[in-house]
N, C-alpha and C positions, 0 to 999 in steps of 0.2 A: 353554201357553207355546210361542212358535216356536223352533226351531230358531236363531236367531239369536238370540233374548233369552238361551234358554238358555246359548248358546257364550260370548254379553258375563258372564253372570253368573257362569259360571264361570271367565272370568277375574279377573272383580273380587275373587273369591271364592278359589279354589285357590289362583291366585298360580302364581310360577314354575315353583316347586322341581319342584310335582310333576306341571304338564305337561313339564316338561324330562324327567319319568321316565315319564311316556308316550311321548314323542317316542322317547325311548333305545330303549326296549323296541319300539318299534317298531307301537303301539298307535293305533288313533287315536278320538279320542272320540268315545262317543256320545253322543246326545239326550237318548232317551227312556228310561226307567225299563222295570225289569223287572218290574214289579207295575202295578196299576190307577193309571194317573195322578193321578184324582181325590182319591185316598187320601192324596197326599202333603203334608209338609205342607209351609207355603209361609213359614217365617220365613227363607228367605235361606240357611242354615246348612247345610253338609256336604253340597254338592254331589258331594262324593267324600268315600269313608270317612275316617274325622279318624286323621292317624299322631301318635304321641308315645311318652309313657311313665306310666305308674300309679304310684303309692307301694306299693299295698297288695299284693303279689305279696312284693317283698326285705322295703320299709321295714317294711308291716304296720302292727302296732301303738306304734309307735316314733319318727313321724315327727318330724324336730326342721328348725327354718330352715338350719341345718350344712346337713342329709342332702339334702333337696331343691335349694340350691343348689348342693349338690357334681354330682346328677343332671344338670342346669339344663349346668353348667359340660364336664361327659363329653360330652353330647348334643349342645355344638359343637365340643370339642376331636376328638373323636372325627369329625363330618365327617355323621353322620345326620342332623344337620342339612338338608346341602346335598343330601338324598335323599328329604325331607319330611316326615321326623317331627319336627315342631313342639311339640307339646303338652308339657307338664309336668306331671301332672294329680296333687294333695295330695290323699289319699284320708280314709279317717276319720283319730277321733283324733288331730282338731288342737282338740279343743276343751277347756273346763274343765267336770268335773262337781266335783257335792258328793253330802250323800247322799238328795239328793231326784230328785236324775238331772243334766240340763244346768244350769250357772249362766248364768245371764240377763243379757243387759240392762237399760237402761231402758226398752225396748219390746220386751221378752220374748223377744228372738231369741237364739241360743249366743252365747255370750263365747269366747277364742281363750285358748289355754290358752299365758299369756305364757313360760312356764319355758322351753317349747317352741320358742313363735316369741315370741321376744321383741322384736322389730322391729315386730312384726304382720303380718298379710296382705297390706295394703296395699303394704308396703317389700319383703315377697319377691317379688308380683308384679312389681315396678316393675324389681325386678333380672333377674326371667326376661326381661320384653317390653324390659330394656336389652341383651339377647342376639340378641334377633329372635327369638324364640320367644312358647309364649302358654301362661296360664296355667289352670290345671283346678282346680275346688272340688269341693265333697262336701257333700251333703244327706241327708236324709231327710223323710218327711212326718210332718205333726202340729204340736204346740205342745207346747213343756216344760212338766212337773209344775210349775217352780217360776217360770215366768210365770204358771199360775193362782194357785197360791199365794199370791205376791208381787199379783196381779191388773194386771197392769201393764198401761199403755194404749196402745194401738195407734199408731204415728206417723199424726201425722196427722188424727187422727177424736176422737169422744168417747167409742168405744168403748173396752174391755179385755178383757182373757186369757180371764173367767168371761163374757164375751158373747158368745163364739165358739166354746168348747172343748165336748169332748163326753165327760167324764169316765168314763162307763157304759164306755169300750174304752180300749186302749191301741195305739198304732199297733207296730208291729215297727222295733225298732230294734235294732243290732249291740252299741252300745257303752254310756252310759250308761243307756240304757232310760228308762221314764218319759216319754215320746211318748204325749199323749192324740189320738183323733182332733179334726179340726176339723170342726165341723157348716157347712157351706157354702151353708145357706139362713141362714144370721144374719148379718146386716150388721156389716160388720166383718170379717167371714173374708178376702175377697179384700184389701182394704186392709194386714190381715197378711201374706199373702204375697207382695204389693207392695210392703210396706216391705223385708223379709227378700231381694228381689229386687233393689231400689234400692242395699241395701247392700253386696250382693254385686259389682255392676256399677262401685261409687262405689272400692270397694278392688280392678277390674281383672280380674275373671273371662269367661276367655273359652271356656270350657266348664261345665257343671253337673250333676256324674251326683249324679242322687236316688236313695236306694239303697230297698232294703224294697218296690218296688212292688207291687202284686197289682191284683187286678179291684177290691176296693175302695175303690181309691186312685183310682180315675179321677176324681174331681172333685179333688183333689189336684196330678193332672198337669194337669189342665183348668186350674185356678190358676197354677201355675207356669209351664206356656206361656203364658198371659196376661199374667203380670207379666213376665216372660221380654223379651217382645216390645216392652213398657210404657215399661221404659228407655231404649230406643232402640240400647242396646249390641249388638252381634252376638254372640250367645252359643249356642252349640252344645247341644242338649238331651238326654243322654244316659239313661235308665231303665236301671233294675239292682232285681232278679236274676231270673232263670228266668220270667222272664212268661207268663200262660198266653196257649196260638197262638189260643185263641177271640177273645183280644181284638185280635188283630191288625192290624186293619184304624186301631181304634181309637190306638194306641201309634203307627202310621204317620202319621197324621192328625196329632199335637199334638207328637210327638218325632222327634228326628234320629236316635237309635238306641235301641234295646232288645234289653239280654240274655237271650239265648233257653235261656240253661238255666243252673245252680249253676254254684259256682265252681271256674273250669279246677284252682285250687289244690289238692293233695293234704292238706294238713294234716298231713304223715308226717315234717316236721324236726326236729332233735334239741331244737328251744330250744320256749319256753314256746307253748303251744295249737297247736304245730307248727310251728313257724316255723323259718326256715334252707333247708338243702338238704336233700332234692330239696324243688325250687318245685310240682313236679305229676309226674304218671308217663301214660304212655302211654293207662291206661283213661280217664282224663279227659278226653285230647286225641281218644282215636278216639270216643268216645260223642260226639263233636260232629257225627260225619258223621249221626247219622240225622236229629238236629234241624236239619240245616244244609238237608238235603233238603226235610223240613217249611216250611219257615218260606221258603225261595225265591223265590215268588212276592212278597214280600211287599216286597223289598227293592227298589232303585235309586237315583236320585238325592232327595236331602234326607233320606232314611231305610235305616237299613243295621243288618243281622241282626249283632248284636254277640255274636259268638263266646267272650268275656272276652280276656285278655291272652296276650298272645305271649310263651311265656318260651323267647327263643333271646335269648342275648349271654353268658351263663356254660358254654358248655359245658356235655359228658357230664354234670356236677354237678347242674344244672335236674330230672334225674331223669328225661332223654330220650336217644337216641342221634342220632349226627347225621342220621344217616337218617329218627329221627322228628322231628325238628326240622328237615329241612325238608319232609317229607309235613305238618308242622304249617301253614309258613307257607306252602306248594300250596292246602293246605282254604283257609285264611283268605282267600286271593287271589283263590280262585275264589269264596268266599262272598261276597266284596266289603265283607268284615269290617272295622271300625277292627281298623289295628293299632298298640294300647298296649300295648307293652313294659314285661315286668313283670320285669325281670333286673337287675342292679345294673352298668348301665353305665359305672363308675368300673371296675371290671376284663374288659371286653371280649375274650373271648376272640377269640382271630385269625379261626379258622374262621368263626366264628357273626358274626363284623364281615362277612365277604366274603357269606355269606349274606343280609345286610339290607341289605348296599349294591347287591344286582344290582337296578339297576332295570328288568331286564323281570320278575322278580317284581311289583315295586314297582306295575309297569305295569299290569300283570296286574288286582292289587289295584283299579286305578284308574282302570280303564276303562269305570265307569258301568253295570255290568250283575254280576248273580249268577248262577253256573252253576246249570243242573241237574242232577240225578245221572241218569246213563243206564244204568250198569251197576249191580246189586248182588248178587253171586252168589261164597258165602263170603266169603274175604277180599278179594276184588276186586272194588275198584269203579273207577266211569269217568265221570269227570262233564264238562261242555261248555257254550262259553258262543258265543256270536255278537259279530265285532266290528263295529263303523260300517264297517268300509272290508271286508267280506266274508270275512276269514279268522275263522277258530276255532281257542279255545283248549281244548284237550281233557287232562284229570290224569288219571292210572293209578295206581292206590294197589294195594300191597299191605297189607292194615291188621292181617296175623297177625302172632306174635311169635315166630313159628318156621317155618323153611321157606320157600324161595324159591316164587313162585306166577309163572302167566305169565296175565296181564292184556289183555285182545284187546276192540277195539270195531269195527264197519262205519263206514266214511263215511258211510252210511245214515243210521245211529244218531246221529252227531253232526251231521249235518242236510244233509250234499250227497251227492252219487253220483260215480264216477270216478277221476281223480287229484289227490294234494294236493302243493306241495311243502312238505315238512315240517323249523321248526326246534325243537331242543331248548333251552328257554328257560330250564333251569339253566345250560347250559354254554355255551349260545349256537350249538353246531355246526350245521351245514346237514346233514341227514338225507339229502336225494335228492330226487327227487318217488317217491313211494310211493301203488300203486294200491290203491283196494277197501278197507283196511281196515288198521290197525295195531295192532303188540301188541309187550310189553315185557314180559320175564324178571324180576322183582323181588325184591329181598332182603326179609326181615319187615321192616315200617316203612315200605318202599321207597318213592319216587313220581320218575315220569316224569311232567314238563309239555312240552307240544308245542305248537307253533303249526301249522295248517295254511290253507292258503293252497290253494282249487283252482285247476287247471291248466288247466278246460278248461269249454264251455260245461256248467251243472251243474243239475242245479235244488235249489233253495237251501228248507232248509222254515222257516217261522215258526211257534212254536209259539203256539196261543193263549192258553194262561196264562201268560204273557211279553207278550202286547200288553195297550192300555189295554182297558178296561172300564169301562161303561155303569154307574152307581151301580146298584144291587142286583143286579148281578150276581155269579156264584162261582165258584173253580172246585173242583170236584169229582170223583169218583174214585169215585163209585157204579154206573157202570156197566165192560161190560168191554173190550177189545182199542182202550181210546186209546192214544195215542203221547205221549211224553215225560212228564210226571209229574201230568197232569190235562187234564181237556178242562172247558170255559166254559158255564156254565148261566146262561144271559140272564136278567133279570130280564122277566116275562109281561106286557109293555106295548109300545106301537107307540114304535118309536124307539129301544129296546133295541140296544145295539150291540157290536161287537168291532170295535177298530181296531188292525191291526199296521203295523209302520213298515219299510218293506222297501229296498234299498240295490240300484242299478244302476249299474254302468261307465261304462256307456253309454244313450244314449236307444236303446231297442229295441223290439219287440213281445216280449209275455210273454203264455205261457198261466199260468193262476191257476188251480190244483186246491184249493177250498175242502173239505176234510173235514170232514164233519157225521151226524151222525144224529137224526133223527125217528121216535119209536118209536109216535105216534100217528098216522090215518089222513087230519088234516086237513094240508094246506100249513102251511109256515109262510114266505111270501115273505118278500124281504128285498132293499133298495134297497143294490145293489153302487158303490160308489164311489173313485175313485184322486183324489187330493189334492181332496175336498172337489165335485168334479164326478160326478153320477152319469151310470158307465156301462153300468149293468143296472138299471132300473129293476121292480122288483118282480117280480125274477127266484125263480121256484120252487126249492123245498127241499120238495119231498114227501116222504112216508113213507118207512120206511128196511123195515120191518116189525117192527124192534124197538131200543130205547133201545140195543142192544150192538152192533149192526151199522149199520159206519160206509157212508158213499158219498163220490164225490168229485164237487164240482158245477163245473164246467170252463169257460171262459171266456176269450177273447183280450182282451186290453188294451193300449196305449201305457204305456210308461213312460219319464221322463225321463229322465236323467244322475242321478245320485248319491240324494236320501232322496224319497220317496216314502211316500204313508199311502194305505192299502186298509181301505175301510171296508165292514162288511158289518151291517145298519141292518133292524128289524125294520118290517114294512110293515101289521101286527097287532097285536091284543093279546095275539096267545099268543104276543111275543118271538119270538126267534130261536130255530131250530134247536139243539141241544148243539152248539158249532163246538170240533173238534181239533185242526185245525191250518188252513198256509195255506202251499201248493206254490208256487211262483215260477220256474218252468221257461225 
């Protein structure tokens, strides 16, 4: 996609609110994705991470038409609206069981548990999107015990329940259980989760987290993004819980987000299965940084590493300090996390409102890219991300629960050399311009976000696990002395590629330091190119003398004004070189 379709789609798509909190913040959007282009998936959906709120954090197991529109009602009295959190998303346990599991339709799908929502879904959605807001549903995979039972018939077809179900398993469900899997070579399978699709879309859903995923579910999500798309409705496609990172590539491919690990939730409340206060505690929220690190690559635009729910809007009570609440929503922002609000936003504490309304967090969040982590040593880390318009956004976490710790990163490290000027994007102050390198004193919890901005001609690095890549390529961490969080293994065919998308002021001449290593004794050329013209043609990558010792292969070029692509294109079958990075001098 160009650079222009992308910018129209995303405005067709985001909408105001939350380029307005780009703009604030001072951000300007990117392109391209921070994972392999190819990967992504292409239903239109969550061009930027989706903002709202969750039921299941406060409401839980509880939810009633009351509680969700009183949510509905806070989320614009309250003004978060006009900051981008849109969503309203009704999580389990809006349905009716008996005691064979879910009670069914007439063509076997949940029934809505009326006591509940006695309007229906249909009349609560119609009252969120009469706020300008949108509204969120709740799934799981399989078919109910008592559609086979009952055998009920497919909308639609001559099919039923007992022609599709796969009794021998039972799929993972939260709440009434009884989830057979569905065998999805029998005619008929997809037609059920097209009807279950239709109906969803016919009562106004404009989000759908399926919960229970795993690796065996993938013909599952394969269905659901299918029928998803089928309707024609724009619908947001969300996966839940903890998916494993093997399937990654996969979960990008068919869905707009997937939960990368258990629930942020503590389960330590005083009320039943733990519900109440505290919502989570600090182990929860800091165990996200390893899997946030993990799963980075994977994320950009259409598909985003879903961190679980954000609980800041109740204060200290959430079972965080404000310090970890906001090193919470630093992670999130740089992870490029949806952030759904899992706090009960009918009592909005003051603090934690001024927190979710800075829109250069907000911006942060929405700026089309997921940091890497750069630092990890004790309780300090340091993570970094690149924006469209050449500055960087750099977090300094203290993640102890005792003891101030002083947290120090190189300009190097965050990818330029020299001077930056630097602002602090909690508070908004102007820093200075600051040489060589920064660092910040932090309380347990703490987190420093900074923008830097360099001052002077710099050279800029582009990591390659951050640009697009060539289908079967990977990146990988089995060799030693790469830079930033993995270096790019081509797939072993001519035409194998690494493209990064690099940003100029001005039309200039630039030298390109390609970092690679060749740990075998053959070439491995490769056809250098800047927007689609090549200007190295089968330019050498020889031996390095071993897979862990890198080289830098050097080169002058023209570059335009402002985005530019550099592509470096294998000219073999043995693929490209391992490529680290890509210097921009």
């Amino acid at each position: 996609m160009t650079a222009h379709a992308m910018a129209a789609r995303l405005r067709a798509l985001l909408g105001s609110v939350s380029v307005l909190a780009l703009s604030a913040a001072g951000l300007t959007v990117a392109t391209t994705a921070g994972a392999p282009a190819s990967y992504a998936s292409d239903n239109g959906q969550s061009i930027r991470p989706a903002m709202g709120w969750s039921s299941w954090s406060f409401v839980r197991r509880t939810p009633t038409e009351a509680a969700i529109k009183a949510q509905a009602d806070a989320m614009v009295s309250s003004g978060l609206n006009t900051h981008g959190f849109v969503y309203v998303n009704l999580d389990d346990f809006w349905q009716k069981c008996d005691s064979n599991g879910f009670a069914v339709d007439s063509y076997g799908r949940w029934t809505v548990d009326t006591t509940r929502f006695p309007d229906g879904i249909k009349a609560l959605a119609d009252y969120i999107h009469a706020k300008g807001l949108k509204f969120g549903f709740y799934v799981t995979p399989g078919i109910a015990k008592n559609a086979v039972l009952k055998n009920t018939p497919i909308e639609g077809t001559s099919y039923h329940a007992q022609d599709i179900a796969d009794t021998s398993k039972t799929e993972k469900n939260y709440n009434c259980k009884n989830m057979y899997y569905i065998d999805y070579s029998k005619p008929g399978s997809q037609d059920f989760v097209n009807s279950w699709a239709r109906q969803f879309a016919s009562w106004g859903v404009d989000y759908l987290k399926i919960d229970g995923v795993g690796s065996a579910d993938i013909p599952d999500v394969q269905a659901w993004d299918a029928a998803l798309r089928a309707t024609g409705r724009p619908i947001t496609f969300a996966l839940s819980n903890n998916l494993p990172i093997a399937e990654a590539t996969t979960w990008k491919k068919l869905a707009n987000s997937w939960r990368t690990q258990g629930d942020v939730e503590c389960y330590c409340g005083p009320g039943p299965n733990g519900s109440g206060y505290p919502l989570t505690d600090w182990s929860h929220v800091s165990s996200r940084f390893a899997t946030a690190a993990s799963w980075q690559p994977y994320a950009g635009p259409g598909g985003w590493n879903d961190l679980d729910s954000l609980e800041i809007g109740n204060g200290d009570q959430v079972g965080l300090t404000a310090d970890q609440r906001r090193s919470a929503f630093t992670l999130w922002a740089m992870a490029g996390s949806p952030l759904l609000l899992g706090t009960d936003l009918t009592a909005l504490d003051s603090t934690d409102k001024t927190m979710l309304t800075n829109d250069r967090l907000i911006g942060v969040d929405q700026d089309g890219t997921a940091a890497a982590r750069v630092v990890s040593s004790g309780v300090n880390q340091v993570w970094r991300k690149k924006e469209a318009d050449g500055s960087y956004v750099v977090a300094l976490f203290n993640t102890g629960t005792s003891g101030s710790s002083t947290a120090s990163v190189d300009w190097t490290q965050v990818g330029f050399s020299g001077s930056a000027q630097v602002t602090d994007l909690w508070s908004g102050s102007d820093k200075g311009t600051i040489a060589n390198s920064y660092s910040a004193t932090l309380r347990p919890g703490e987190t420093r976000l900074i923008r830097a901005t360099p001052t002077s001609a710099t050279t800029t690095r582009y990591e390659a696990e951050n640009a697009a890549i060539s289908a079967g390529g990977t990146v990988d961490t089995n060799h030693q002395n790469y830079s930033g969080t993995g270096f790019v293994n081509t797939e072993n065919t001519t035409g194998a590629y690494v493209e990064w998308t690099v940003t100029s002021g001005a039309a200039r001449t630039a030298t390109l330091a390609i970092r690679y290593a060749n740990g075998t004794t053959t070439d491995r050329p490769a056809d250098v190119s800047v927007n689609g013209t090549t200007v190295s043609a089968g330019r050498s990558f020889p031996g390095t003398g071993s897979w862990d010792t890198w080289a830098d292969n050097r080169l002058t070029v023209s570059l335009p004004a402002g985005t530019s692509t550099v592509r470096v294109a294998a000219t073999t079958a043995n693929g490209d070189a391992n490529l680290d990075y890509l210097d921009v001098s």
